[in-house]
C-alpha positions in Angstrom: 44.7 -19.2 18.0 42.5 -21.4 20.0 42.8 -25.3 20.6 40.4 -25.9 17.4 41.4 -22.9 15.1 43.7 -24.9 12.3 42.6 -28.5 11.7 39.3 -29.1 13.6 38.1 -32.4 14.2 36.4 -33.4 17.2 37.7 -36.1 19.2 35.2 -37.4 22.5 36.8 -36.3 25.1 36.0 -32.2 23.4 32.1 -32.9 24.3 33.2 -32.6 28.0 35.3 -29.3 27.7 32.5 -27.9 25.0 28.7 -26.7 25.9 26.7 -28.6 24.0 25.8 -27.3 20.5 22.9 -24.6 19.4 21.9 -26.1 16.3 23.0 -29.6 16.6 21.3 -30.6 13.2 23.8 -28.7 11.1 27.0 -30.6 11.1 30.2 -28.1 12.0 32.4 -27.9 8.9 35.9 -29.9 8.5 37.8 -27.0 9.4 38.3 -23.7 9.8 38.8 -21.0 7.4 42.4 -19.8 7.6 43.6 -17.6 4.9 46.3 -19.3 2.7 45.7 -22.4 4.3 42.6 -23.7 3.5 40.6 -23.0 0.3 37.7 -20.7 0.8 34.7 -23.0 2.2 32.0 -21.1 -0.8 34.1 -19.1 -2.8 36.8 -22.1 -4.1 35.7 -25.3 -6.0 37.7 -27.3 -3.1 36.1 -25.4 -0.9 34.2 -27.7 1.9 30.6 -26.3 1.1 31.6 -24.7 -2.6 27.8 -24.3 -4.4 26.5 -23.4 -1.3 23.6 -20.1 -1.9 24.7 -17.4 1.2 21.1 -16.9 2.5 21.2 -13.2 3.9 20.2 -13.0 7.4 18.0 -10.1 8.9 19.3 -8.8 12.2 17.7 -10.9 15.1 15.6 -9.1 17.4 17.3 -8.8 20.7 14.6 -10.1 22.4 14.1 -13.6 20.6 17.5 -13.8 19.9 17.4 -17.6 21.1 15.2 -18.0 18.1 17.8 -16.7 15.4 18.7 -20.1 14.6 22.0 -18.3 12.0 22.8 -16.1 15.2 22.8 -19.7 17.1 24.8 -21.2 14.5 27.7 -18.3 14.6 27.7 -18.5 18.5 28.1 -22.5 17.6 31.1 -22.1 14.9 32.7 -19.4 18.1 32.6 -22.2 20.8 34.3 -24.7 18.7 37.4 -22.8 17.6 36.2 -21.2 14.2 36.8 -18.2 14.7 39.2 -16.5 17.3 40.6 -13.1 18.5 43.4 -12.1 16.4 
């Protein structure tokens, strides 16, 4: 698992080892998602972002995909440890 996979929370000195965020308006969540570990962020009242509506998501074009700003926000949630190669 990477660096920021189980208990993320950013400390300064991550800014200078991190490229700077996509979509720097939405604030990363308070961890990652980790099976057994964490409550589900939507699914589980203690969730982090439990209520939330999932908005489906069309498939960016490949063109304007610097314009997809949930495509932006996964590549986001990758760089910062969320999710990980198993």
């Amino acid at each position: 698992m990477g660096k920021y996979a189980s208990n993320h929370r950013m400390e300064p000195s991550d800014l200078t080892t991190r490229p700077p965020l996509l979509v720097p308006e939405q604030a990363l969540p308070p961890h990652s998602y980790v099976a057994g570990k964490f409550p589900h962020p939507i699914r589980d009242p203690q969730g982090h972002s439990y209520g939330a509506q999932e908005t489906p998501v069309a498939t960016p074009d490949p063109t304007r995909w610097r314009d997809c700003r949930p495509y932006l926000r996964g590549i986001d949630l990758f760089n910062y440890g969320y999710y990980s190669a198993l």
